[in-house]
MMTF fields as JSON, N, C-alpha, C and O atoms, coordinates in Angstrom:
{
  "mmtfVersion": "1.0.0",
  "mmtfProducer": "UNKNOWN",
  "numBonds": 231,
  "numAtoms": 232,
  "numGroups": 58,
  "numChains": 1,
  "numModels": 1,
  "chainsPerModel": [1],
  "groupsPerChain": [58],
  "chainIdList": ["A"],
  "bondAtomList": [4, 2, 8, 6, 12, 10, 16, 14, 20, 18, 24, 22, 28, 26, 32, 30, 36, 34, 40, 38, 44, 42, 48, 46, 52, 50, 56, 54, 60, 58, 64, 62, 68, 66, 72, 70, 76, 74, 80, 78, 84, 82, 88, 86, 92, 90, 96, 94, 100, 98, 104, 102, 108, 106, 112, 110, 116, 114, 120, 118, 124, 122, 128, 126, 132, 130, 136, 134, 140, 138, 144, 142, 148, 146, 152, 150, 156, 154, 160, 158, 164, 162, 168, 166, 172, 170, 176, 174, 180, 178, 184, 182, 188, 186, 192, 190, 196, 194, 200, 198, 204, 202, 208, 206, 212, 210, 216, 214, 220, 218, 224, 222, 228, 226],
  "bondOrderList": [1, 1, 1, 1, 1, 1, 1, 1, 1, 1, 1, 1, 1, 1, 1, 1, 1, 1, 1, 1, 1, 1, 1, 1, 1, 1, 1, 1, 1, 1, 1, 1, 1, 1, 1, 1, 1, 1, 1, 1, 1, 1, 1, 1, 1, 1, 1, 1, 1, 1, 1, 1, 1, 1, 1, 1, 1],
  "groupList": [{"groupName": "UNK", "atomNameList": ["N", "CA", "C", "O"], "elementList": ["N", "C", "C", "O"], "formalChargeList": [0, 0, 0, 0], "bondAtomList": [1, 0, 2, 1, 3, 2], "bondOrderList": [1, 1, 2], "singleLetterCode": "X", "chemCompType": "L-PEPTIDE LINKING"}],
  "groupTypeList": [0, 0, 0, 0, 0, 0, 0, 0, 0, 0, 0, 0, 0, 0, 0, 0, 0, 0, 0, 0, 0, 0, 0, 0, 0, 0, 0, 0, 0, 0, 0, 0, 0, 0, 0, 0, 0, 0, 0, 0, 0, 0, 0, 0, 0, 0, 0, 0, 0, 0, 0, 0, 0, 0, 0, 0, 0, 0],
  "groupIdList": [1, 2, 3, 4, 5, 6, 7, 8, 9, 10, 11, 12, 13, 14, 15, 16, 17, 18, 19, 20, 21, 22, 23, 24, 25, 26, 27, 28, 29, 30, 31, 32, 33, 34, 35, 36, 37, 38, 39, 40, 41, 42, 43, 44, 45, 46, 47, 48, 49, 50, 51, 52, 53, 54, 55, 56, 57, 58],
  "secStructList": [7, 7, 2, 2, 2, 2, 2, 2, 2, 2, 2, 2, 2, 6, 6, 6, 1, 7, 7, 7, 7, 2, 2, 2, 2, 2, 2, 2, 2, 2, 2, 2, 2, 2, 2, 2, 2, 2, 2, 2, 2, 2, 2, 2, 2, 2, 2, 2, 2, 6, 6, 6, 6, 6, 6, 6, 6, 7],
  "xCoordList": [4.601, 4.896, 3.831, 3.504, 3.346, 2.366, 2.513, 3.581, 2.005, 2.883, 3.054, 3.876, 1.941, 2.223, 3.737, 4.698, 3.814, 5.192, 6.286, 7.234, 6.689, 7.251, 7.417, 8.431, 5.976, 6.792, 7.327, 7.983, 7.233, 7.624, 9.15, 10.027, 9.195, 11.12, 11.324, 11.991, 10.908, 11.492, 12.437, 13.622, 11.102, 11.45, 12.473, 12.916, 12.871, 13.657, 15.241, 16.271, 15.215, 16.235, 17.128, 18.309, 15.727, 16.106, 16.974, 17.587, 16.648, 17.37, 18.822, 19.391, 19.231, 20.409, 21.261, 22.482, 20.354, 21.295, 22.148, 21.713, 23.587, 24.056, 23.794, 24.644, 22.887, 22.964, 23.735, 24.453, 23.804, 24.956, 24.823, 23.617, 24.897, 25.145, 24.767, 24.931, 24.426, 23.94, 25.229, 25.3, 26.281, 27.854, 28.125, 28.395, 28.103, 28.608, 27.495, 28.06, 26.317, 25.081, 25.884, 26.128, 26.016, 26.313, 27.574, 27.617, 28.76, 29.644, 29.802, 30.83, 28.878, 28.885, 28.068, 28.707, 26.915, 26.322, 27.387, 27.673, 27.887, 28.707, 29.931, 29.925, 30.581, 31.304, 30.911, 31.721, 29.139, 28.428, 28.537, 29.267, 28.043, 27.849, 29.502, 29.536, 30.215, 31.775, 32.1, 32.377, 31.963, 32.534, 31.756, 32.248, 30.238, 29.243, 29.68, 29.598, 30.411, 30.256, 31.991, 31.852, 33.155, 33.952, 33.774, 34.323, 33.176, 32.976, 32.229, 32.718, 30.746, 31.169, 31.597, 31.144, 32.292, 33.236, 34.111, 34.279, 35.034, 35.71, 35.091, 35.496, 33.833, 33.166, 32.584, 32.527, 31.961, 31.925, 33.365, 33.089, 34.733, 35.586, 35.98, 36.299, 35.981, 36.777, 35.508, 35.905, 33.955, 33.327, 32.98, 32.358, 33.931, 33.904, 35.21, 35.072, 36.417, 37.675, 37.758, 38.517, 36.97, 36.875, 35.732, 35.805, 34.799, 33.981, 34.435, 33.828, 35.571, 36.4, 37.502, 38.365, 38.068, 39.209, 37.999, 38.301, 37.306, 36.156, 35.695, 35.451, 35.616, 35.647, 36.481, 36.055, 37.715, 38.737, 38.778, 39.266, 38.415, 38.93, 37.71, 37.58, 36.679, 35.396, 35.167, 34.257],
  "yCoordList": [-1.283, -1.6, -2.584, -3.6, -2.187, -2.96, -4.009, -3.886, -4.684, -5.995, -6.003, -6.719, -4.874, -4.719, -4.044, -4.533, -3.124, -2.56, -3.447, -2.932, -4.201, -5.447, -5.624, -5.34, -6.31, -7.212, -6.104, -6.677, -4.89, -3.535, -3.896, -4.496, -3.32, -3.415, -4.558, -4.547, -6.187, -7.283, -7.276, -7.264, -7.29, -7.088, -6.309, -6.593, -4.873, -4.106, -4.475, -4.101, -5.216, -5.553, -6.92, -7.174, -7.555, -8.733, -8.466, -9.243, -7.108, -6.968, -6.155, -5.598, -6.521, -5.773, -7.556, -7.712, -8.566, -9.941, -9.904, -9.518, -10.541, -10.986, -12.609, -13.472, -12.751, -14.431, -14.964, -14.485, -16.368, -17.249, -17.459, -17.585, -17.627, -18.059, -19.67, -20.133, -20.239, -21.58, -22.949, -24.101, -21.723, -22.562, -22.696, -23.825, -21.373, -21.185, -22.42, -23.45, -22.382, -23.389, -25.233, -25.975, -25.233, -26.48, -26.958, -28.101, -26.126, -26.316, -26.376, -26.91, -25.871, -25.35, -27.133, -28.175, -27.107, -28.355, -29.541, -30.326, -29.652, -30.627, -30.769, -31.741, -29.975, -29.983, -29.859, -29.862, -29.709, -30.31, -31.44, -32.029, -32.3, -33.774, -34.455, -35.568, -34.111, -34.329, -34.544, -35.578, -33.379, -33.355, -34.274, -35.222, -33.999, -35.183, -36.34, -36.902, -37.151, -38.232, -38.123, -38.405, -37.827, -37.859, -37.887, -38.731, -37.188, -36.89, -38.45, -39.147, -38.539, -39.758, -41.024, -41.917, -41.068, -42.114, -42.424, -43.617, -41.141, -40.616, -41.605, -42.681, -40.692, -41.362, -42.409, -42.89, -43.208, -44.59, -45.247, -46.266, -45.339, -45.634, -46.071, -47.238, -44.756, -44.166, -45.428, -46.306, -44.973, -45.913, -47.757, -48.629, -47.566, -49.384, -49.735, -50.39, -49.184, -49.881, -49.429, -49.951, -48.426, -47.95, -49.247, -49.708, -49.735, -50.45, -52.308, -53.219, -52.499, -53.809, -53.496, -54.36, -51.872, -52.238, -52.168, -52.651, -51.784, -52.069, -53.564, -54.141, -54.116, -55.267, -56.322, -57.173, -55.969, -56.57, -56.459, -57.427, -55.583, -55.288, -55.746, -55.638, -56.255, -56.917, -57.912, -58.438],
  "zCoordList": [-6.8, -8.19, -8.674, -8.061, -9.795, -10.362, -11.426, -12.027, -11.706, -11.967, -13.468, -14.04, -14.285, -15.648, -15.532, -16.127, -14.881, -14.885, -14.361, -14.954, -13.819, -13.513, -14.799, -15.437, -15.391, -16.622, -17.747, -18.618, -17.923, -18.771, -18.254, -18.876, -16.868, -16.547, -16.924, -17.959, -16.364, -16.713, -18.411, -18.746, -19.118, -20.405, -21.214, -22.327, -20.142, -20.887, -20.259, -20.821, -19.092, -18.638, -19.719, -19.955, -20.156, -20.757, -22.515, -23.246, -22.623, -23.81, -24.005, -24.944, -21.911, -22.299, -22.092, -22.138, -21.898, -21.444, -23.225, -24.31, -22.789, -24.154, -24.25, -24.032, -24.498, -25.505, -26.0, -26.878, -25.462, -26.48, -27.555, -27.342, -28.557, -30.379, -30.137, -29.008, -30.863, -30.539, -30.418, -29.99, -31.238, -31.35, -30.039, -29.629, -28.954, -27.877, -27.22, -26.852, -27.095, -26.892, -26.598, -25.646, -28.003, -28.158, -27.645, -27.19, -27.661, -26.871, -25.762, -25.347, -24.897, -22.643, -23.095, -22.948, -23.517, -23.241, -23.565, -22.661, -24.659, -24.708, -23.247, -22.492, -23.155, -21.942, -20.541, -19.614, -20.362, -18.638, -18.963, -18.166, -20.04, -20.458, -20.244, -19.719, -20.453, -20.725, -18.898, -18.291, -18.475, -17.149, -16.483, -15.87, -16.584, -15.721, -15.604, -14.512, -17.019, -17.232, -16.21, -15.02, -16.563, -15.645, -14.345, -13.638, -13.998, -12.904, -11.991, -11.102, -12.782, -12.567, -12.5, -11.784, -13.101, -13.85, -12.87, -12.616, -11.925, -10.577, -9.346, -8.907, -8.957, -8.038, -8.066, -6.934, -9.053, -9.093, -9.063, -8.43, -9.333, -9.14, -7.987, -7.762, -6.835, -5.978, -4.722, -3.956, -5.006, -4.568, -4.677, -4.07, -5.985, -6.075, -4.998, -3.965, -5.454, -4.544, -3.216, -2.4, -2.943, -0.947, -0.518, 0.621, -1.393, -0.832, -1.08, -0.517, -2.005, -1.889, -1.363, -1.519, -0.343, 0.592, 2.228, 3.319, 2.055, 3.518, 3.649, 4.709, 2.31, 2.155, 3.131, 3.913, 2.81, 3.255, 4.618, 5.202, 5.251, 6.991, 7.38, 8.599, 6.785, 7.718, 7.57, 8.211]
}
């Protein structure tokens, strides 16, 4: 396979992808940002009071 034809299939494959709408866009991004920040919000938590009860036993 030759690589012009590569990018021929690439291309025709790419116009069967369905694309998000920029609404759908802005919303997935808003909610990685959302969860990230929970997320770590969680593990900094979970790592402050495991490391002031390790505290305690040493």
């Amino acid at each position: 396979m030759g690589l012009v034809e590569y990018l021929r299939e690439t291309r025709g494959e790419l116009k069967h992808v369905s694309w998000p709408t920029k609404k759908q866009t802005t919303a997935f991004t808003i909610l990685v940002i959302v969860v990230s920040l929970v997320t770590a919000l969680f593990l900094g938590l979970f790592d402050f009071f495991f490391t002031k009860g390790l505290g305690l036993f040493i």
